[in-house]
N, C-alpha and C positions, 0 to 999 in steps of 0.2 A: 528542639533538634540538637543535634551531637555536632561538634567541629572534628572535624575528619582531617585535615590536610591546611596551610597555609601557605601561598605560592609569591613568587615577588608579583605586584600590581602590575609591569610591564610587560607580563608576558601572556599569551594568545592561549587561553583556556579552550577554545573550542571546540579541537580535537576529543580533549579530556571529556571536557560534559558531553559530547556527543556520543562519546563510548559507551558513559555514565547511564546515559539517555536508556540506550541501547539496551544495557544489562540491568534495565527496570530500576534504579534507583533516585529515589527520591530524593533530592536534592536544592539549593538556594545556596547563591552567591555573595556575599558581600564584601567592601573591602574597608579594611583597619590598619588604620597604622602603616600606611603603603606596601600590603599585602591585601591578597586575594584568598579569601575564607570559604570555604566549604562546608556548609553542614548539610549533613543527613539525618533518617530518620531511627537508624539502629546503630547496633554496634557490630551485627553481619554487615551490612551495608558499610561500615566504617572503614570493617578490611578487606571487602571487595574494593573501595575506593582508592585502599592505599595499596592494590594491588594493580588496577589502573593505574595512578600516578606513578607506581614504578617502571610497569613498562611503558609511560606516555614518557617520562624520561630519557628512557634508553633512546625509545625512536629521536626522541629532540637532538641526543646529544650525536647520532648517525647523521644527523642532518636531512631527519625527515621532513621536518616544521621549520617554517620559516619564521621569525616569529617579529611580530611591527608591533610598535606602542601605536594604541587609539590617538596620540598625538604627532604620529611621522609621518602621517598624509599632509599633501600640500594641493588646494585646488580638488578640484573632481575627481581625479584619481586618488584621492584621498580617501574619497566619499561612495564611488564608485570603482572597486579596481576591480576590472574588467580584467584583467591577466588574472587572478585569483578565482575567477568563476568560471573562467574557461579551464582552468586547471582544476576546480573542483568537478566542471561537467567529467573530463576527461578521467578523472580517476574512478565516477560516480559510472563512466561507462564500461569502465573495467573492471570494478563489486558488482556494477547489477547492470549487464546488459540485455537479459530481458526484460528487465522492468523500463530498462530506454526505449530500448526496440516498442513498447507496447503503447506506453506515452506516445511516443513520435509517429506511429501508427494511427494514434486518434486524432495527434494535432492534423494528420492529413485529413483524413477522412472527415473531421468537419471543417477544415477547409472547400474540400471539395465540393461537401453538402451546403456550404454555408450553414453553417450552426444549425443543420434540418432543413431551412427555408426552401432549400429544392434538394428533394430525395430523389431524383431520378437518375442522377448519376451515382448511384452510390444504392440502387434498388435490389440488384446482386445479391447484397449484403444481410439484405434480414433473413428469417429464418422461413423455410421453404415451404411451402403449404403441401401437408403430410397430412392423411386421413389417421385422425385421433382415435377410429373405432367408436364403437357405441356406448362401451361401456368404459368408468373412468377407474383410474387404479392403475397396478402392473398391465395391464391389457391393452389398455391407452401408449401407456409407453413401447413395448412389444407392437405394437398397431404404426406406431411410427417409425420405430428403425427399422420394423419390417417393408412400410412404403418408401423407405431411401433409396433414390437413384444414384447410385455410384458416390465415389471420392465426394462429388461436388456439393451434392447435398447434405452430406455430413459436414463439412468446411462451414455450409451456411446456415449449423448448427451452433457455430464458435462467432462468427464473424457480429452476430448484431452488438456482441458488447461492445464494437469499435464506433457504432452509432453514437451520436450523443444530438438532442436538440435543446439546443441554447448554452448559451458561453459558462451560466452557474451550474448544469449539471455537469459542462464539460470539465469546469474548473476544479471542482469537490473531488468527481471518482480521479482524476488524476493525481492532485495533491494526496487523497487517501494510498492512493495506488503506489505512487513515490516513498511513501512513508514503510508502508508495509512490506511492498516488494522489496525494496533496497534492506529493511531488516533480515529479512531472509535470505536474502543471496547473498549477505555478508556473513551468515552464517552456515549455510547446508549449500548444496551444488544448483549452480545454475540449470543444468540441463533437468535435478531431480522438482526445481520449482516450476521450472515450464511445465511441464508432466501435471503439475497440482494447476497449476493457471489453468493449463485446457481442460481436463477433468471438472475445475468449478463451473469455467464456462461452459461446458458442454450440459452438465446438470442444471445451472441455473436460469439457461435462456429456456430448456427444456421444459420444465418447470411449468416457467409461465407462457410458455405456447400450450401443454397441456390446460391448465389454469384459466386461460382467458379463449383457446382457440384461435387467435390471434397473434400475426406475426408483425402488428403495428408494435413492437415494443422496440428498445437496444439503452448501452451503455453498460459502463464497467461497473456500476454498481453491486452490482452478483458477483462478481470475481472480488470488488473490496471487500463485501463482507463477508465472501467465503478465508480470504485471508486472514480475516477477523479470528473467525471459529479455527481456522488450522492454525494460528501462535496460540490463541487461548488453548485448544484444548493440550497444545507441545509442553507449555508451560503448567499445562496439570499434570501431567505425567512427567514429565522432567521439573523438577520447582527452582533448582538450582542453574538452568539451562540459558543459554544469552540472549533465549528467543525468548520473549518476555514482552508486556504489555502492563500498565500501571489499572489496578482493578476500575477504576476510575472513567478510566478510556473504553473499555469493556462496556461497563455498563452506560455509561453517553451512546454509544451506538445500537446496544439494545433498545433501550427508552426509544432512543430515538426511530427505529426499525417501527416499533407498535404505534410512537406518532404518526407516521407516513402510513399507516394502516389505516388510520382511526379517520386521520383529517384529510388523507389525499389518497385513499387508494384508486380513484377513478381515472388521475393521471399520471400514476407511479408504479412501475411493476414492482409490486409489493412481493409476489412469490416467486421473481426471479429474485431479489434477496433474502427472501425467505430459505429458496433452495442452494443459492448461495452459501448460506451459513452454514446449514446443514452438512452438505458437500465437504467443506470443509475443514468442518470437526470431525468427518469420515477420515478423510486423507489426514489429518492430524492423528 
């Protein structure tokens, strides 16, 4: 790897690599000589980096960054500073408040469900039993928004991906969801990513209500991997662009799409993330 940058050991990187993170560069930390080292993996990457660390300075010296030695905590709040996480929630609600809004959304809705254990309050929510037609294809689809009764049933078109049953499917589409969402709305407009959120949901839950006939499915799973295919495909078409994804993390979620095919499609909506991705790399 290349050294890119060397910074005094004292001071709070994390802004920096998180940027870093952000505009796809590949990166590793060490420190020497009471300095914090930087290396990457080119020499584009070298002066994108030192184009971050210019303006991560500027912000520091405004008094954006507060910045602690790993040795100025004392006691638990040293180890836990709870004013630093609620100040990170708080800014994190301000770059991407519909990726909170949709999080906080789900923490309800499997609250209320109990992690699925009782779907009856929360029955509403799946998606509505629509005559698929006879035959599958465009017709199937046309067959169903044709049997849409009003607003309502279009709504419960969107709503199953706020379903989740059990705390590890809850756990994954949100942490994905966090990760992706908050890239994008720190990059392109809030209101133009809602528009892609419903969009995915609306084609992925579809998907596999077509696909299966059935409206026992839900969860954000289709909406994570449609966010998948809308950076990846931004970043084909833009290469230089800050929506970006490491090829690495791409293909982990592929591979791993056709495992959940192979070894679990009986309790996995597999072509709600299938449609999912699809969707969009549309919208991308």
């Amino acid at each position: 790897m290349i050294r890119a940058a060397a910074v005094d050991a004292g001071l709070d990187l994390r802004p920096l690599l998180g940027a870093m993170a952000r505009s796809g560069i590949r990166f590793r930390v060490n420190e020497e000589s009471g300095s914090q080292v930087i290396w990457v993996s080119s020499e584009l990457e070298v002066a994108r980096t030192a184009q971050l660390l210019e303006e991560w300075q500027k912000l520091q010296a405004q008094g954006a960054f507060v910045q602690q030695s790993a040795a100025s905590g004392r006691g638990l709040a040293g180890y836990f500073p709870v004013g630093n996480y609620v100040g990170d929630l708080l800014r994190a609600t301000l770059t991407a408040p519909v990726t909170i809004v949709l999080i906080v959304a789900a923490l309800i809705v499997a609250a209320v469900s109990q992690l699925g254990a009782d779907l009856r309050p929360v029955d509403f929510m799946f998606y509505p039993a629509l005559n698929p037609g006879a035959v599958a294809g465009l017709s199937t689809l046309l067959s169903i928004l044709g049997d849409m009764q009003g607003m309502s049933d279009f709504l419960r078109t969107l709503t199953p991906a706020l379903l989740h049953f059990g705390a590890i499917h809850l756990v994954f589409n949100t942490l994905w969801l966090w990760h992706f969402g908050r890239m994008i709305e720190s990059t392109q407009s809030s209101v133009l990513y809602l528009f892609v959120v419903l969009f995915i949901a609306f084609v992925s839950n579809t998907t596999q209500y077509m696909w299966s006939l059935s409206s026992n499915f839900g969860g954000l799973s289709g909406v994570v991997y449609g966010l998948l295919g809308y950076i990846w495909m931004w970043q084909t078409v833009i290469p230089f662009s800050r929506l970006r994804l490491p090829p690495a993390m791409i293909g982990f979620m592929l591979v791993a799409l056709v495992l959940m095919e192979v070894f679990a499609s009986s309790w996995i909506a597999t072509a709600a993330h299938a449609g999912g991705l699809v969707s969009g790399m549309v919208a991308g």
